[in-house]
C-alpha positions as CSV (number, residue, x, y, z in Angstrom):
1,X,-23.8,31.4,-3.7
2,X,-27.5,32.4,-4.2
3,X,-30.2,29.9,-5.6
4,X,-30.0,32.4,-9.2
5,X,-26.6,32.4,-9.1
6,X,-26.3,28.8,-8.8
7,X,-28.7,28.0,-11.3
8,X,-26.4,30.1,-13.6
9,X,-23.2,28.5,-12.8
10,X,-24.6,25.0,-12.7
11,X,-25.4,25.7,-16.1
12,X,-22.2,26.5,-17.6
13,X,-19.8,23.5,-18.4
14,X,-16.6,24.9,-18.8
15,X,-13.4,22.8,-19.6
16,X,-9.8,23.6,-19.5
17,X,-7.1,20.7,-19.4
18,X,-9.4,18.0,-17.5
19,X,-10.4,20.7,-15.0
20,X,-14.1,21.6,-14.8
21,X,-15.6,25.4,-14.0
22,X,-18.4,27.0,-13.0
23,X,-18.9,30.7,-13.7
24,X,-21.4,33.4,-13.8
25,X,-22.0,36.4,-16.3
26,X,-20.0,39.4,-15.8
27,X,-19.8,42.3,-18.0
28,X,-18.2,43.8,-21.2
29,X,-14.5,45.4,-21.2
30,X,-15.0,49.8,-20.3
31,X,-13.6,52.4,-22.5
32,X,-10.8,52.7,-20.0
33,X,-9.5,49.1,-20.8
34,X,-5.8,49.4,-21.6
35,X,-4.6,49.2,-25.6
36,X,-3.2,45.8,-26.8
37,X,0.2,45.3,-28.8
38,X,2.7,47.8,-29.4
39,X,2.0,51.1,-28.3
40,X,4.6,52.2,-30.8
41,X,5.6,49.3,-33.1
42,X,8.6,51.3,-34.9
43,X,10.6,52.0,-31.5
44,X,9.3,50.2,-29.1
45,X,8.8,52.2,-26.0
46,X,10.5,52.0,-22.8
47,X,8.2,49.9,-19.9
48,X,5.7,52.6,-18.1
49,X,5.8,53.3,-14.2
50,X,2.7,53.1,-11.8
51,X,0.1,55.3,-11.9
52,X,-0.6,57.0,-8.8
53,X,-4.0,58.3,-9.8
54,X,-5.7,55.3,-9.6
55,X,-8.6,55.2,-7.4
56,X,-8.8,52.5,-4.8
57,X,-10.4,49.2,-5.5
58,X,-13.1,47.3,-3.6
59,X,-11.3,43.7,-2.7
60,X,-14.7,42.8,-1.8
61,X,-15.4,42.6,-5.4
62,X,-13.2,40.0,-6.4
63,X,-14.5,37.0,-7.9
64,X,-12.4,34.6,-7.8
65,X,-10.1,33.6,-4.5
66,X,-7.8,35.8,-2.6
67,X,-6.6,33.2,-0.2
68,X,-2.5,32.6,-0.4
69,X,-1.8,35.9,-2.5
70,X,-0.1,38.6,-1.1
71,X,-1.3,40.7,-4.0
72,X,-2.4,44.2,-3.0
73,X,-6.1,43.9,-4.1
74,X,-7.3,47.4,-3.2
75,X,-5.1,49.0,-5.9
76,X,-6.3,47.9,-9.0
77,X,-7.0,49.4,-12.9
78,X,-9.9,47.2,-13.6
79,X,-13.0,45.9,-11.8
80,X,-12.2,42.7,-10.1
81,X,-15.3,41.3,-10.5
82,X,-14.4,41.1,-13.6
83,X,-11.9,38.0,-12.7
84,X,-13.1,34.3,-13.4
85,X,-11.6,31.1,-12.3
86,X,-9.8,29.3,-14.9
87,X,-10.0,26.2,-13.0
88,X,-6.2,25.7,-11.7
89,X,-5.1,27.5,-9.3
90,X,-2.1,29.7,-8.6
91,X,0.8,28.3,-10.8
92,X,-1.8,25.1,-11.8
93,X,-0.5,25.8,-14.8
94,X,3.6,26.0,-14.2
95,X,5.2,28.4,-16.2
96,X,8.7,27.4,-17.2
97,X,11.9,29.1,-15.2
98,X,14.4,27.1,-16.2
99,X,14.2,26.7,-19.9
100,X,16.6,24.2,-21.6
101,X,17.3,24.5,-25.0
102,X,18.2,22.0,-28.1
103,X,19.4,22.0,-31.7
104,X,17.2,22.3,-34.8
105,X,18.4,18.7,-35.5
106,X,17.6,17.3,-32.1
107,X,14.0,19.1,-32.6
108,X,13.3,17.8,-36.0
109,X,13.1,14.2,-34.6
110,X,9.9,15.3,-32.7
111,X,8.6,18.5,-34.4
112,X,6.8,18.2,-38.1
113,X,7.9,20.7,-40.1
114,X,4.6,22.0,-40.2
115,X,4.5,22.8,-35.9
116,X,3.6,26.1,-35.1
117,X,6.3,28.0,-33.2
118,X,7.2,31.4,-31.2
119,X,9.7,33.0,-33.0
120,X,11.6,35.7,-31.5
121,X,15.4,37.0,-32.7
122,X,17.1,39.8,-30.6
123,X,20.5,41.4,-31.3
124,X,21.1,38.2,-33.6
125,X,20.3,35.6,-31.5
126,X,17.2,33.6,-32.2
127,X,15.0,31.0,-30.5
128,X,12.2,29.2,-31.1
129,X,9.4,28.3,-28.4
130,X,6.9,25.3,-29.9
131,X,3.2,25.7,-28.8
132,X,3.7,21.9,-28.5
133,X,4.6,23.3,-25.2
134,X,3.5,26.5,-24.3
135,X,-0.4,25.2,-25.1
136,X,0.9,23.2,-21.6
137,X,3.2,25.8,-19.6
138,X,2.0,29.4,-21.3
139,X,4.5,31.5,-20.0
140,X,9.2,30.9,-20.3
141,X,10.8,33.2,-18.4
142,X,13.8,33.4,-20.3
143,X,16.8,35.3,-21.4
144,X,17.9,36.2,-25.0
145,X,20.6,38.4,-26.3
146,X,21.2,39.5,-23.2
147,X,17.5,40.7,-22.7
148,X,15.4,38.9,-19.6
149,X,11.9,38.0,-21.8
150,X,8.7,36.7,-20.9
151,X,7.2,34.5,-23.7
152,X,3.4,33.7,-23.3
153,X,0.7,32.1,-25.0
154,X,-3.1,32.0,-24.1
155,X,-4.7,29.3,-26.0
156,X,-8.5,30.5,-25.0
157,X,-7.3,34.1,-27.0
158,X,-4.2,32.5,-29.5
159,X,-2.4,35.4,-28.1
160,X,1.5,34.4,-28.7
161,X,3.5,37.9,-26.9
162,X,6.7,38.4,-26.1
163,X,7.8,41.1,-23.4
164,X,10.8,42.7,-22.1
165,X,10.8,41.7,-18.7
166,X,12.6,44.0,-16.9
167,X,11.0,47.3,-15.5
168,X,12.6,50.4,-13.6
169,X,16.3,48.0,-14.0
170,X,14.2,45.1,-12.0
171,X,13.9,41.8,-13.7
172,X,10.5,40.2,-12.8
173,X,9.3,36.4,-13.2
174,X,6.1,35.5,-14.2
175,X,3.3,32.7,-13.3
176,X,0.3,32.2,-14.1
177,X,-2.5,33.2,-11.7
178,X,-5.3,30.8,-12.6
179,X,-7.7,33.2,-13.4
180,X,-9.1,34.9,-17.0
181,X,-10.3,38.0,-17.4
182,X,-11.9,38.2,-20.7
183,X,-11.1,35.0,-21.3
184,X,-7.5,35.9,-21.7
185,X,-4.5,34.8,-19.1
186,X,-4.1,37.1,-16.0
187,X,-0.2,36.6,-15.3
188,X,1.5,37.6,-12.3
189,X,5.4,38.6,-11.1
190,X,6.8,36.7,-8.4
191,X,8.3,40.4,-7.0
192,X,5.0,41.7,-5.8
193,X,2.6,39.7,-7.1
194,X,0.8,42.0,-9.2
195,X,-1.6,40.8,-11.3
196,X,-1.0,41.3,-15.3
197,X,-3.3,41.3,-18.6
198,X,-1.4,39.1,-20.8
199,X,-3.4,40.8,-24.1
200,X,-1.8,44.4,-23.1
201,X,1.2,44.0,-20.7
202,X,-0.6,45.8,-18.3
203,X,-0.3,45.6,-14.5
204,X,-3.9,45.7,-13.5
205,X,-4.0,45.0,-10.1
206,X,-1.4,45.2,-6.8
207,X,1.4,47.6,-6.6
208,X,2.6,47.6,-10.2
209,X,-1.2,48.4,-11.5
210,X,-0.5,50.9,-14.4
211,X,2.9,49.5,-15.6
212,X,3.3,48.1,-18.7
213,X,6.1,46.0,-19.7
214,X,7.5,46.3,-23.5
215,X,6.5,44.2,-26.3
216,X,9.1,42.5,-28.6
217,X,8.5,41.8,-32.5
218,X,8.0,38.1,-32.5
219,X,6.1,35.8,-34.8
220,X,4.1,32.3,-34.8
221,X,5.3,30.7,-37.7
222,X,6.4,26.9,-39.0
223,X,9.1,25.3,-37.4
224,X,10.3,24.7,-41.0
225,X,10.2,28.4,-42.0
226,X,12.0,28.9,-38.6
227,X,14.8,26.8,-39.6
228,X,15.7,28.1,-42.9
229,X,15.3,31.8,-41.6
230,X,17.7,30.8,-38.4
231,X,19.6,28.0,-39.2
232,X,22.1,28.6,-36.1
233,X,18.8,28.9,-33.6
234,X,17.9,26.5,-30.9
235,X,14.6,25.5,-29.6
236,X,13.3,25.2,-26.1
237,X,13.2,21.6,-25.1
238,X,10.8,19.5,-23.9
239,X,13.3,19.3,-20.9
240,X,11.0,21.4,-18.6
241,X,10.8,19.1,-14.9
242,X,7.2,18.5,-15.8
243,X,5.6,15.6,-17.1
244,X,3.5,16.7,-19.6
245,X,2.1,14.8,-23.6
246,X,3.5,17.6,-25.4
247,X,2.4,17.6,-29.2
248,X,-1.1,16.7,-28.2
249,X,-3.7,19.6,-28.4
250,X,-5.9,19.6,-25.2
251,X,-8.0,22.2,-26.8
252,X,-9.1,20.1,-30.1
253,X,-11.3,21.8,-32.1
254,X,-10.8,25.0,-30.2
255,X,-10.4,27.1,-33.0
256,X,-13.8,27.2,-35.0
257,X,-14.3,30.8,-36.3
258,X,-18.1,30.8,-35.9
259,X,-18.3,29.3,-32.3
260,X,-17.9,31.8,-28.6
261,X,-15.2,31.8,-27.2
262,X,-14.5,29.9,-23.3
263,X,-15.0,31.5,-20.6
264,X,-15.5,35.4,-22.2
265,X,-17.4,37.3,-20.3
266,X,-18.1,40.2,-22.5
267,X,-20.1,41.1,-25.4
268,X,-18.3,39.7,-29.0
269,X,-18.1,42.1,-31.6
270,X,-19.9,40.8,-34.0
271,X,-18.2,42.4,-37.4
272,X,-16.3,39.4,-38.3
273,X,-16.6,35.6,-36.3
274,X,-15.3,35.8,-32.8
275,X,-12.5,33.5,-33.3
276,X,-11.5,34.2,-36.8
277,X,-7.8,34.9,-36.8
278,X,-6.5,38.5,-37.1
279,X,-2.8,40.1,-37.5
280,X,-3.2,42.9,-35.0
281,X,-1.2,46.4,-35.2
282,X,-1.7,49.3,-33.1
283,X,1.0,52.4,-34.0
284,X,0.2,55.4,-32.3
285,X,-3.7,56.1,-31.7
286,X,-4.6,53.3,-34.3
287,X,-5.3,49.9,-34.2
288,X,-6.1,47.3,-37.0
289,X,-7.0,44.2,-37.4
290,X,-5.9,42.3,-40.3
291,X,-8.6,38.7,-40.8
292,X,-6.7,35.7,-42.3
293,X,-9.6,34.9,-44.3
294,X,-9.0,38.2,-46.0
295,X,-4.6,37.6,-45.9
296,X,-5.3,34.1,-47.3
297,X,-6.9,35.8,-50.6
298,X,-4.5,38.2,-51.3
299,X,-1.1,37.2,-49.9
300,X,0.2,40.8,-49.0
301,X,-0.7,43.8,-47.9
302,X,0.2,47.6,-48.2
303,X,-1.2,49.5,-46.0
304,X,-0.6,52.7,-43.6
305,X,-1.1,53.0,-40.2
306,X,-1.2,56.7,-38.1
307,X,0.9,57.5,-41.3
308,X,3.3,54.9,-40.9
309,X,3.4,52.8,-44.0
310,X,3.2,49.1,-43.4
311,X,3.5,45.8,-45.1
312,X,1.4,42.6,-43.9
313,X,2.4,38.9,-45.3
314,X,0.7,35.9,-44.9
315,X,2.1,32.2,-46.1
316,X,0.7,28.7,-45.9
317,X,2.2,26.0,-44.5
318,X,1.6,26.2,-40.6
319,X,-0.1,24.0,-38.9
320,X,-3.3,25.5,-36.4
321,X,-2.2,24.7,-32.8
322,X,-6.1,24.4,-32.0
323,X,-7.4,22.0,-34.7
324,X,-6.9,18.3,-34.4
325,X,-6.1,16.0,-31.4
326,X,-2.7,16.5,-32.5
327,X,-1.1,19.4,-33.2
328,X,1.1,19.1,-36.1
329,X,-2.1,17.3,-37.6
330,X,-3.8,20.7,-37.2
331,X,-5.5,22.7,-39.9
332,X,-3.2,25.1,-42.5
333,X,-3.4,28.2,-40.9
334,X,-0.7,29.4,-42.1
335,X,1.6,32.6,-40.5
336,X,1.5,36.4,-40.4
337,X,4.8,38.9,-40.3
338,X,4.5,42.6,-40.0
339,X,7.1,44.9,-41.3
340,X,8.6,48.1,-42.4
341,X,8.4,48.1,-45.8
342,X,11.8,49.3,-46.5
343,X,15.3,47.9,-47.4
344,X,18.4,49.5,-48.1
345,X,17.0,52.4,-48.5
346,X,14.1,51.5,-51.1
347,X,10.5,52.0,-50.2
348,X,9.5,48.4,-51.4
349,X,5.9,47.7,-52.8
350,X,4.8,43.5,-52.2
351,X,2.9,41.5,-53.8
352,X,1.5,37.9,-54.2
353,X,2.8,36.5,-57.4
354,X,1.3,34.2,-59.9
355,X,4.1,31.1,-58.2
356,X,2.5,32.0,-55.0
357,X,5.6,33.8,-53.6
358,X,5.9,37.0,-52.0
359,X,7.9,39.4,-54.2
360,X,8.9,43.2,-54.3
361,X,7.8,44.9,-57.7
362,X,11.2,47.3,-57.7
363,X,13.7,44.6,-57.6
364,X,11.3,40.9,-58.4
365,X,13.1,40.0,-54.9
366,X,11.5,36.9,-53.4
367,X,10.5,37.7,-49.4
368,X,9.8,34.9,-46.7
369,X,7.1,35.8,-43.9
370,X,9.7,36.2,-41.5
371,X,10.7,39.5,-44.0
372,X,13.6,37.5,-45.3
373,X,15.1,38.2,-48.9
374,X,15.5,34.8,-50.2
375,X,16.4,35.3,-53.8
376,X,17.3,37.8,-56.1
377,X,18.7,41.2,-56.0
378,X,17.7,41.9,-52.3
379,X,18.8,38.3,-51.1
380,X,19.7,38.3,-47.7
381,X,18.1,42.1,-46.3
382,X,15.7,41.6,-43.5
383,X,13.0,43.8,-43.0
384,X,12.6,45.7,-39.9
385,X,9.3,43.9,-37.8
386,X,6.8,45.4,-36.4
387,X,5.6,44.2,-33.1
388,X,2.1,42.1,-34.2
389,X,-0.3,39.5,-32.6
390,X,-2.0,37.1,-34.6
391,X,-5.7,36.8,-31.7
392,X,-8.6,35.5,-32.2
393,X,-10.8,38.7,-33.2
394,X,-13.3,38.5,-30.1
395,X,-9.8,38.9,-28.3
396,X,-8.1,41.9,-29.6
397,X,-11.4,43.9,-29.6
398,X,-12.1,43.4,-26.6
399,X,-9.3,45.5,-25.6
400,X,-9.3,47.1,-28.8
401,X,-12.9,48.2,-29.8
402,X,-12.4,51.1,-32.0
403,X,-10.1,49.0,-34.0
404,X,-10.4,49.1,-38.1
405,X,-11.1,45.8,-39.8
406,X,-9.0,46.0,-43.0
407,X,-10.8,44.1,-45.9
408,X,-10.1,44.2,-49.4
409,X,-13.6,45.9,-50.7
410,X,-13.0,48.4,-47.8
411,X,-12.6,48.7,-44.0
412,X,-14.9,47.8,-41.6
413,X,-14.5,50.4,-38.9
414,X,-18.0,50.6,-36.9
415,X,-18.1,48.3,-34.1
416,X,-21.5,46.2,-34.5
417,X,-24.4,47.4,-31.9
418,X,-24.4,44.1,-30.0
419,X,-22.1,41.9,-31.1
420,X,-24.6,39.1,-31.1
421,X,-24.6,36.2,-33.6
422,X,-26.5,32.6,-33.5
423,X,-28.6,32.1,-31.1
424,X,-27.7,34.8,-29.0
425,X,-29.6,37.2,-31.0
426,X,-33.2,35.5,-30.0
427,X,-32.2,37.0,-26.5
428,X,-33.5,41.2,-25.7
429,X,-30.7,43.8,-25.1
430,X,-32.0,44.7,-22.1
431,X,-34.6,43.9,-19.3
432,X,-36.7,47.1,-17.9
433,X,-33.0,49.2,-18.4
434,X,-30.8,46.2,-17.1
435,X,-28.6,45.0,-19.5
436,X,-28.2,41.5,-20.4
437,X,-24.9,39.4,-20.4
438,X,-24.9,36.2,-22.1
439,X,-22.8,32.9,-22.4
440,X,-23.1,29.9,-24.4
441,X,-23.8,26.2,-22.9
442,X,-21.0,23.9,-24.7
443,X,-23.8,20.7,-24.8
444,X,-21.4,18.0,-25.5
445,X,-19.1,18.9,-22.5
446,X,-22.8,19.4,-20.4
447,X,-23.8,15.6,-21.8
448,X,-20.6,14.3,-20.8
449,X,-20.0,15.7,-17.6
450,X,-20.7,13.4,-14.6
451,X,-21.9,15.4,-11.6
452,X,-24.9,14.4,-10.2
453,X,-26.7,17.6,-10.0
454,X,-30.7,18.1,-10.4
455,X,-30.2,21.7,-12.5
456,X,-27.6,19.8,-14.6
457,X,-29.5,16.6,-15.4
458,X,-33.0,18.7,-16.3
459,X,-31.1,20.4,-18.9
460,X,-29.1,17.0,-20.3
461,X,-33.2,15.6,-20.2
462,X,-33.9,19.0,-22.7
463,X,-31.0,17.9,-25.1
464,X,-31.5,14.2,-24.7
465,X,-35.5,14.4,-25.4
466,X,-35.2,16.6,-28.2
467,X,-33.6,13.5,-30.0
468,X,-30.8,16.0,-31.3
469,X,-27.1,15.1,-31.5
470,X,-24.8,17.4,-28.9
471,X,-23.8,19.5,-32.1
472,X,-27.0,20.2,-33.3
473,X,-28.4,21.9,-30.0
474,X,-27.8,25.1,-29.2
475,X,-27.8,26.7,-25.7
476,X,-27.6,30.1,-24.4
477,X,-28.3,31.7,-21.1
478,X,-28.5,35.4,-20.9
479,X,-28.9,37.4,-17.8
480,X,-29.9,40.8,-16.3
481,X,-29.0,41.6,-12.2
482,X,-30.4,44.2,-10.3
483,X,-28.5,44.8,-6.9
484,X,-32.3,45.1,-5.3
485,X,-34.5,42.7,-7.1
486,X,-31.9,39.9,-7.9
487,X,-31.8,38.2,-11.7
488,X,-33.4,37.4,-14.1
489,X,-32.1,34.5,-16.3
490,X,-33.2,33.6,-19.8
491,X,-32.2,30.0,-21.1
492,X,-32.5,30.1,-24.9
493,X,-32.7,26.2,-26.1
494,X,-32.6,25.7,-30.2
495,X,-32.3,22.0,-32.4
496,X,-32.2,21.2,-35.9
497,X,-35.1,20.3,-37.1
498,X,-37.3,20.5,-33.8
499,X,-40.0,23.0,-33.9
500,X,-39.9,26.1,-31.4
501,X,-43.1,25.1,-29.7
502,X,-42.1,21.3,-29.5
503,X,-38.9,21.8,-27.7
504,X,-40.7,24.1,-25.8
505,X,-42.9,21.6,-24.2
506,X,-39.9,19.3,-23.8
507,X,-38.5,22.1,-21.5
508,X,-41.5,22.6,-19.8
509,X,-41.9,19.1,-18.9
510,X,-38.0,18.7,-18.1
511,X,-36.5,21.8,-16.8
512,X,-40.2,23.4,-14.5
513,X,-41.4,21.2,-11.8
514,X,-45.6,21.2,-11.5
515,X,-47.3,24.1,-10.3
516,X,-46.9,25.1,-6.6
517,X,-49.1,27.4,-4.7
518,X,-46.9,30.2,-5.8
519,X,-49.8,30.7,-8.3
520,X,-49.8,31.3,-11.5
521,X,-46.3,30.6,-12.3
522,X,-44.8,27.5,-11.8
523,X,-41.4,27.6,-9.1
524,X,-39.0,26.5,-11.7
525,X,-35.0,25.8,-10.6
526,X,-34.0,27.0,-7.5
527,X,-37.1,28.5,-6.7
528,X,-37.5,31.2,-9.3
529,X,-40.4,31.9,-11.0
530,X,-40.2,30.5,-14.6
531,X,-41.9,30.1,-17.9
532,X,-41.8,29.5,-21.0
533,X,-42.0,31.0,-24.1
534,X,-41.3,30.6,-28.0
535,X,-39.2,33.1,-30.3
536,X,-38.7,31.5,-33.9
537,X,-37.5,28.0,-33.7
538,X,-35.9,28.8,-30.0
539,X,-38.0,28.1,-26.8
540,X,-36.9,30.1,-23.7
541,X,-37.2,29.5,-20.2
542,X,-37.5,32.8,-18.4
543,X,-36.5,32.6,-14.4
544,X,-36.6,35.2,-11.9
545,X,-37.5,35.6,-8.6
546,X,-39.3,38.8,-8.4
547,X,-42.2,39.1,-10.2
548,X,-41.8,42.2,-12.1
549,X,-38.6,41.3,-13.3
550,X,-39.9,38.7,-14.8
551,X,-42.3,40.3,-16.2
552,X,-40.2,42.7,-17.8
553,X,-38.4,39.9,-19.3
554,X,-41.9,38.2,-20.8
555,X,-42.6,42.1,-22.5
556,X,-39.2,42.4,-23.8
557,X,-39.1,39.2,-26.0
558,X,-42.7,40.0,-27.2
559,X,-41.4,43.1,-28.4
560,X,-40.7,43.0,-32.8
């Protein structure tokens, strides 16, 4: 690793369960990135086949380690630098193979009626999957009605999707590779080991690149509301053959709207908070996004999708996987269903009424968020689902960038130029043409880390001597790379209540070492050249090793 590069990774505390990464900045999904759920969520389509006309890939390019795959790295969809280290390895994370299963009576004596669960029903068979345990195990290869399904979570992207697992009359078996792309799981089959986007269902890289497997309507909701809509169901178990404190979050307070996400190497659109939760659709060429601030308002909405009509519930009452220590002490987040609005016949019109239920106006039929009819003149007609997600925003657009925010004064449809929110926004677009990438520093996990590291402990001394707590200092670091002239970093510091020009003397003093004969600039970490500079109440230490770089990077945060 090069002394910029290292001063970039040293720099970036990143925590999975008790496993500690170092990463770099990468860069922002391409047009070409693959859609996200349901390419058709009336009739689900039939898996695709690979595409031949992808160009070969550069296995040089790979960022993460190739050692003990026999994946076939010079066919691949996406850039595979685009590939981060998780921090476990291949199947350090162990997916599930053998699921057992138990009854709803055996799970109520360890699962509040408020834990969130995977809920999936095929040909009249239904199962529920606890995020008690997939936050630990992410993928079940399982079997259901007769179908072979993969059921994943990623808890970095809340991204609970269930797939068909069988492609061309092969059944395949999924792990987990280790490694994120976008901050979302990269899974891959045991057949050929292919590499798969767990967002889209994609085979991205190895012989399968250009597959995609087919998604299955399924739903997170309350192990409560599961029960009462499937009342013969079973549950997995926490029977798995690993030893693992299932119920407890390892990811507490994960799920903060406002705050970047782990580990995303991209730009976040910045229309709504990067990890607000979303019900996603795509039908056809369109894709919306659905925020659960907005759902939580209103209850229910009509809308219509490439001309489809749709209906979109949301209902309290389950709990945030993500929230607390604990995770049936999590948060009301409550659940999202998708559906066809349309039963026995009827076109049905929803609506939140005054009791807080979800009702039809033709027939004052009462509807559950699994698209139940649990009282009335409809009682007992289910609504036909359409496949969903329920992401984090920063996760679906990624994939999804031309998606349509639905709000209820209007949609939002225009992507946001940048993306950038916080403290991020102090930093320039660009440096002399060179775009620049950006991550945020989590300070509490960089205070309590233990590595003895000189880069490291300069930037604790920053937080420590400013005198502010670990959640009221901010840290950024953006960067530009130029194949010739190498990087340029800039280390944006902010702390409530401490002055833009104070902290930057605290930097100055902690993070640049006394002048050298270098000249005029100091040699700050790793031998770059580096100053500092005030924007606002932010100071920012500007390191590069070539000159003009770096002096690009001065003239671009003078500019208004």
């Amino acid at each position: 690793m090069t002394g910029s590069r290292r001063w970039l990774a040293l720099t970036t505390i990143a925590l999975t369960v008790a496993v500690v990464t170092l990463v770099a900045i990468g860069s922002a999904p391409t047009a070409s990135d693959p859609h996200a759920v349901g390419s058709d969520a009336i009739a689900v389509p039939s898996p695709s086949t690979p595409d031949s006309s992808i160009p070969p890939a550069d296995p040089a390019r790979l960022g993460v380690a190739a050692a003990g795959w026999r994946t076939e790295f010079a066919v691949a969809s996406v850039d595979l630098a685009e590939f981060v280290s998780g921090g476990p390895g291949k199947d350090g994370i162990p997916a599930i193979d053998d699921p057992a299963f138990e009854s709803l009576d055996s799970a109520r004596g360890w699962l509040d009626e408020r834990a969130p669960v995977i809920a999936l029903e095929i040909s009249g068979q239904a199962r529920a999957y606890p995020l008690a345990i997939l936050t630990w195990h992410e993928i079940v290869n399982d079997t259901l009605g007769d179908v072979p399904v993969v059921v994943t979570f990623c808890p970095l992207c809340h991204t609970a999707l269930v797939f068909e697992r069988r492609v061309d009359g092969v059944v395949h078996d999924f792990g987990t590779t280790g490694n994120l792309r976008f901050s979302d799981l990269v899974m891959y089959d045991r057949q050929t080991e292919s590499w798969w986007q767990q967002a889209t269902g994609e085979a991205i890289v190895g012989e399968l690149t250009g597959t995609r497997l087919t998604f299955l309507p399924s739903q997170i909701v309350s192990f409560a509301e599961f029960a009462a809509t499937y009342p013969t169901a079973d549950v997995l178990s926490r029977d798995t053959g690993h030893r693992r404190d299932y119920g407890r979050n390892p990811y507490p307070g994960y799920d903060r709207a406002d705050e970047r996400p782990f580990l995303f190497e991209g730009v976040v659109d910045g229309r709504i908070a990067p990890k607000e939760r979303v019900a996603t659709v795509r039908i056809g060429d369109e894709a919306v996004a659905y925020p659960y601030s907005e759902l939580t308002a209103v209850g229910v909405v009509q809308d219509r999708i490439a001309g489809q009509p749709v209906a979109v519930f949301w209902q309290a009452g389950t709990a945030s996987a993500l929230d607390a220590p604990m995770i049936d002490d999590g948060r009301d987040a409550g659940a999202t269903g998708v559906f066809r609005p349309v039963a026995r016949g009827r076109t049905l019109t929803f609506e939140r009424s005054a009791d807080g239920t979800i009702r039809d106006r033709e027939t004052d039929s009462v509807w559950s968020v699994t698209g139940v009819a649990t009282g009335g003149p409809m009682e007992g007609e289910r609504l036909e689902p359409i496949p969903h997600g329920d992401h984090f925003w920063f996760a679906w657009a990624a994939f999804e960038p031309a998606t349509r925010i639905w709000t209820s004064s209007g949609a939002v449809t225009e992507p946001s130029p940048s993306g950038r929110t916080g403290l991020a926004a102090v930093l320039p677009e660009a440096v002399d043409g060179l775009p620049v990438g950006w991550i945020d520093v989590d300070v509490a996990r960089l205070l309590a880390d233990t590595t003895r590291n000189v880069d490291i402990g300069d930037l604790r001394s920053v937080v420590r001597r400013s005198g502010a707590g670990p959640h009221e200092f901010r840290m950024v670091i953006g960067e530009a790379h130029d194949d010739v002239r190498g990087s340029v970093f800039l280390t944006a510091f902010q702390a409530s209540g401490v002055a833009g020009s104070r902290l930057a003397g605290i930097v100055r003093e902690s993070a640049i070492p006394a002048p050298s004969d270098r000249g005029a600039l100091p040699s700050g970490p790793t031998g770059l050249l580096s100053q500092v500079v005030t924007v606002g109440d932010a100071a920012i230490l500007v390191s590069a090793s070539d000159p003009g770089l770096h002096a690009a990077a001065l003239a671009a945060l003078a500019e208004p």
